[in-house]
LOMI-798627 format. One line per 2 residues: number of its first residue (from 0); their letters; for each residue x, y, z of C-alpha. Coordinates in nm, 2 decimals. Example, Ala and Ser with C-alpha at 12.3 -4.5 7.8 and 13.67 -1.06 7.14 Angstrom:
2
0) AS) 1.23/-0.45/0.78 ~ 1.37/-0.11/0.71
***
This chain:
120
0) XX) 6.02/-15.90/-13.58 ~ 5.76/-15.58/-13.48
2) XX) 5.75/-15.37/-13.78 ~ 5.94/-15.03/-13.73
4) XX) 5.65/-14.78/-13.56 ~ 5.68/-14.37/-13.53
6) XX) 5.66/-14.20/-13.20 ~ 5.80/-13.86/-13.27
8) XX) 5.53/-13.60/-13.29 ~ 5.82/-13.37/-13.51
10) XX) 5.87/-13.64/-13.73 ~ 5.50/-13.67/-13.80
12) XX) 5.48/-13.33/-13.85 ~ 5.81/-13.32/-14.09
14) XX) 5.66/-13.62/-14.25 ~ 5.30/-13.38/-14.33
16) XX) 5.56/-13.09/-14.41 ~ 5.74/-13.26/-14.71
18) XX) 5.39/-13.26/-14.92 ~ 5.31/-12.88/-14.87
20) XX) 5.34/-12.66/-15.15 ~ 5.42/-12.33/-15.11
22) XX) 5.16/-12.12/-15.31 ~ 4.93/-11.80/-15.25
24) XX) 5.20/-11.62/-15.05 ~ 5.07/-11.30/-14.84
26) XX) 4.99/-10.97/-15.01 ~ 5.25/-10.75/-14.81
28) XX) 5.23/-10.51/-15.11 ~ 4.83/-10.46/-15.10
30) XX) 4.69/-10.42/-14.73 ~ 4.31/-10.45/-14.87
32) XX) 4.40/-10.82/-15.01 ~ 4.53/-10.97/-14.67
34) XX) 4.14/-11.04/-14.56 ~ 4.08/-11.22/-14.87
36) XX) 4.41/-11.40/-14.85 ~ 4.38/-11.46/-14.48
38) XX) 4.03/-11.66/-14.50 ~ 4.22/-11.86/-14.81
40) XX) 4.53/-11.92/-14.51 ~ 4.28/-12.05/-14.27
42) XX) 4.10/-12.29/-14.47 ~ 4.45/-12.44/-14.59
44) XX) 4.57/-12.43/-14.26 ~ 4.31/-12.63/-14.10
46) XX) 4.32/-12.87/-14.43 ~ 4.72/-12.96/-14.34
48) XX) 4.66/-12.96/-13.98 ~ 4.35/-13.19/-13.97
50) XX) 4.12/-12.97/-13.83 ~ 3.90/-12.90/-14.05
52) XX) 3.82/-13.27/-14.12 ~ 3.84/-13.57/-13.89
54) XX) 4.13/-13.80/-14.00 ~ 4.03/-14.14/-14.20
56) XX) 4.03/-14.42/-13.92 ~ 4.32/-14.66/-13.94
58) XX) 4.34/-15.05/-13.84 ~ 4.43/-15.00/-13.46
60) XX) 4.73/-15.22/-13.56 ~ 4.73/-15.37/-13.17
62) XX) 5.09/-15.49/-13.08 ~ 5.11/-15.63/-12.68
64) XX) 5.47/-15.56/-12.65 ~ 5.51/-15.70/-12.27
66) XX) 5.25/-15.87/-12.00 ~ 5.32/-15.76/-11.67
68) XX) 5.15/-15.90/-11.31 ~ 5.12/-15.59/-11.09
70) XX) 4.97/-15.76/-10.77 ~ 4.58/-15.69/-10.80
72) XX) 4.62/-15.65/-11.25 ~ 4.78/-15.72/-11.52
74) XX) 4.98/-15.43/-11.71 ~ 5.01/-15.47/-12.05
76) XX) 5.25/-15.23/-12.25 ~ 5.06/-15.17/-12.59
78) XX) 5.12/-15.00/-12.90 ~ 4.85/-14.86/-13.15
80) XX) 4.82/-14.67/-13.44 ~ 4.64/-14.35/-13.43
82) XX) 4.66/-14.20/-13.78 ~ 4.92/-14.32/-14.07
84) XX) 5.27/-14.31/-14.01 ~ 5.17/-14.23/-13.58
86) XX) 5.17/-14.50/-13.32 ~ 5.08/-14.46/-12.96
88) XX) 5.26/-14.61/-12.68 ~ 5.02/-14.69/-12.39
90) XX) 4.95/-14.93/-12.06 ~ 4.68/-15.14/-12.06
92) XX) 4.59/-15.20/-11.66 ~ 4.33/-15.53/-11.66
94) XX) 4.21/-15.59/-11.26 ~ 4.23/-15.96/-11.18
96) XX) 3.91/-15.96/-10.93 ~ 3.69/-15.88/-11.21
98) XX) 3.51/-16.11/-11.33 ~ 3.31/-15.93/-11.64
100) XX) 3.38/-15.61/-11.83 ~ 3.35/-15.31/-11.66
102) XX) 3.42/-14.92/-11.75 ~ 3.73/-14.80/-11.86
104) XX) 3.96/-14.53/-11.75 ~ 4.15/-14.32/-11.99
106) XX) 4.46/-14.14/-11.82 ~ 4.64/-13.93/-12.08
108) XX) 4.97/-13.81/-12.00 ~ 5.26/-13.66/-12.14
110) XX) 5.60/-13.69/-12.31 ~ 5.81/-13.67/-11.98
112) XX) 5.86/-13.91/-11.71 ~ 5.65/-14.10/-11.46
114) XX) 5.38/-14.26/-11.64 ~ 5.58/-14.61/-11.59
116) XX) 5.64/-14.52/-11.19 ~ 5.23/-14.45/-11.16
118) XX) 5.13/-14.78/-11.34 ~ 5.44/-15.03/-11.17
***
């Protein structure tokens, strides 16, 4: 049985949420603090969104969920992790005619629908 996966950005993100400590809280009382307090804001801000240094890579955690011939490919329907606790739900198009690896195309697309319509 697959282990249970995440692919709810807001969960993610509530997940990140529950370790934040609420600390330093704006000078609203002292307007010459706020540019001290507001470089302090930044760096933290960029430190619990990730920006500010590149996450730690995870094992890719590959999972072929279902193997599907489309006529002139193969579709795989693949899951990967991308950080901890985050999976990504992708296709994997293979062309049958080739006989040796070749360049890849990377098509990222939304949350909404037609993705599966594009790659049937």
């Amino acid at each position: 049985m697959p282990r249970p996966r995440n692919f709810s950005p807001w969960a993610y993100w509530m997940l990140h949420l529950e370790s934040v400590e609420t600390r330093d809280p704006c000078p609203d009382r002292d307007p010459s603090a706020l540019p001290a307090w507001s470089e302090r804001f930044r760096e933290r801000l960029d430190a619990a969104l990730g920006s500010a240094v590149p996450p730690a890579p995870v094992p890719l955690d590959l999972e072929v969920i279902e193997t599907t011939d489309a006529g002139a490919y193969r579709r795989e329907y693949v899951v990967f992790d991308s950080e901890p606790a985050m999976s990504v739900p992708a296709f994997l198009l293979v062309p049958h005619a080739r006989p040796e690896p070749g360049p890849a195309v990377l098509a990222i697309h939304g949350h909404g629908p037609g993705k599966s319509a594009v790659c049937a």
